[in-house]
C-alpha positions as CSV (number, residue, x, y, z in Angstrom):
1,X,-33.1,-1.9,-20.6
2,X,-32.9,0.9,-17.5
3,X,-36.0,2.5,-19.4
4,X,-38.2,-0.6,-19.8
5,X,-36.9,-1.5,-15.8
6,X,-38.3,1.7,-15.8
7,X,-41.6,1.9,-17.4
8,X,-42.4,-1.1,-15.9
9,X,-42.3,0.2,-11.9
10,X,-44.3,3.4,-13.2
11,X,-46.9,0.8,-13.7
12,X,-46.8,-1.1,-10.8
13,X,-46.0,1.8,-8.3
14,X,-45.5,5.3,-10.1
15,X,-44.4,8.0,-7.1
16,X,-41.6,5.7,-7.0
17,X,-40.7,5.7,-10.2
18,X,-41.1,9.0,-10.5
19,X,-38.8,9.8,-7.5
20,X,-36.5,7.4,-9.4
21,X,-36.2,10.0,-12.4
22,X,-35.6,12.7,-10.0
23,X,-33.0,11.4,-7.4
24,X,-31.0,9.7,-10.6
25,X,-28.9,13.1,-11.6
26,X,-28.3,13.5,-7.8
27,X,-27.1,10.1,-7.7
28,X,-24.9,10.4,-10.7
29,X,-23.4,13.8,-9.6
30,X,-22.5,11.9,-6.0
31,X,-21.1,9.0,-7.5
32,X,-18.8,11.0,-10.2
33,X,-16.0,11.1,-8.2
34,X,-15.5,8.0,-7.6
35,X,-15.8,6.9,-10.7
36,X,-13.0,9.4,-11.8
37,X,-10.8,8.1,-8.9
38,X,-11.3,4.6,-10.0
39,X,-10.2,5.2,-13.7
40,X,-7.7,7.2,-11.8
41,X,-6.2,4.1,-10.1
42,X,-6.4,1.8,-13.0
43,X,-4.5,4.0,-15.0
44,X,-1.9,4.1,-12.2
45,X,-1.7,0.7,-12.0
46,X,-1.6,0.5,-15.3
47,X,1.4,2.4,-15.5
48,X,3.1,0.8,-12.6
49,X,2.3,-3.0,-15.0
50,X,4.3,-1.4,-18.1
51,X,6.9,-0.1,-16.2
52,X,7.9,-3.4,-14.4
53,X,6.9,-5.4,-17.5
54,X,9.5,-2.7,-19.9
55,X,12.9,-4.9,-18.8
56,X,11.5,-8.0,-20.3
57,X,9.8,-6.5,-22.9
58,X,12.8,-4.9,-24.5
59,X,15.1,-7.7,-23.7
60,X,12.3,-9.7,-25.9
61,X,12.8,-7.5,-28.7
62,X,10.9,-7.4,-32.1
63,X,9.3,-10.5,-33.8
């Protein structure tokens, strides 16, 4: 789909799309941190959700 979104602005206005292909690695590079820090977070919360959940969980025991 991104290539076809793609293909179709190097028609209609190509030195943007071709500033497109070359900003897009810089973009990704900039915006990998913060992706890392978000699966960082979920997987502390994560955490934090089984740990309060483990009481009731255990006291549930096997079906």
């Amino acid at each position: 789909m991104k290539f076809l979104l793609w293909l179709i602005l190097l028609v209609i206005c190509w030195p943007v799309a071709l500033l497109a292909l070359l900003l897009y690695p810089v973009v990704w590079l900039f915006l990998l941190p913060f992706r890392l820090v978000g699966i960082t977070f979920n997987a502390v919360f994560d955490l934090f959700k089984a740990l309060i959940t483990l009481p009731a969980r255990a006291l549930r025991g096997s079906r």
